[in-house]
ZAMARGU-4260 file (C-alpha; in steps of 0.2 Angstrom, whole numbers, plus 5000, padded with zeros to 4 digits):
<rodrens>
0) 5000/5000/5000 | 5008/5017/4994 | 5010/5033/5007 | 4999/5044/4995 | 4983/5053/4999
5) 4974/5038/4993 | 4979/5025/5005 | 4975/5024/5024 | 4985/5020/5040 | 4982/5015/5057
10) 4989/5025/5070 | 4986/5024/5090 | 4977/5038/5098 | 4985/5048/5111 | 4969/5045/5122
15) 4968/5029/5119 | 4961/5013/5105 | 4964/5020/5087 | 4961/5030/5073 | 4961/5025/5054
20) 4968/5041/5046 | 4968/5044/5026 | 4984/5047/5022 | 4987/5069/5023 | 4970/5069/5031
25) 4971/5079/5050 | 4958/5068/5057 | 4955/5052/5058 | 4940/5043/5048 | 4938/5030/5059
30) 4941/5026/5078 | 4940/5009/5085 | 4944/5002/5103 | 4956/4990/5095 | 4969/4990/5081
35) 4961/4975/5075 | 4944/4984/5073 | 4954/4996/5067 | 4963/4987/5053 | 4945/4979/5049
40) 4936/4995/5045 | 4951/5005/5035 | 4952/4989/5024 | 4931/4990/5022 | 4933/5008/5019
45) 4949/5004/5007 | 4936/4995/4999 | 4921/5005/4997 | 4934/5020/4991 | 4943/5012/4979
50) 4960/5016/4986
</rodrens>
């Protein structure tokens, strides 16, 4: 998976579970309790948007 705008990465959140952040984007798309649930819904969204 490339580093451009069109891909999305899993980062931890400094309060805690974690965020599922397009790539440039300041906020996250997501946030999930666990990085599995995470991974899980970046790939669905991944998905849905083509990238």
């Amino acid at each position: 998976m490339g580093k451009g705008p069109k891909s999305h990465h899993v980062v931890p959140n400094p309060n805690g579970g974690w965020d599922v952040k397009r790539g440039g984007a300041g906020r996250a798309s997501v946030h999930a309790d666990t990085k599995r649930e995470a991974i899980d819904r970046g790939r669905e969204i991944s998905r849905n948007q083509g990238t």
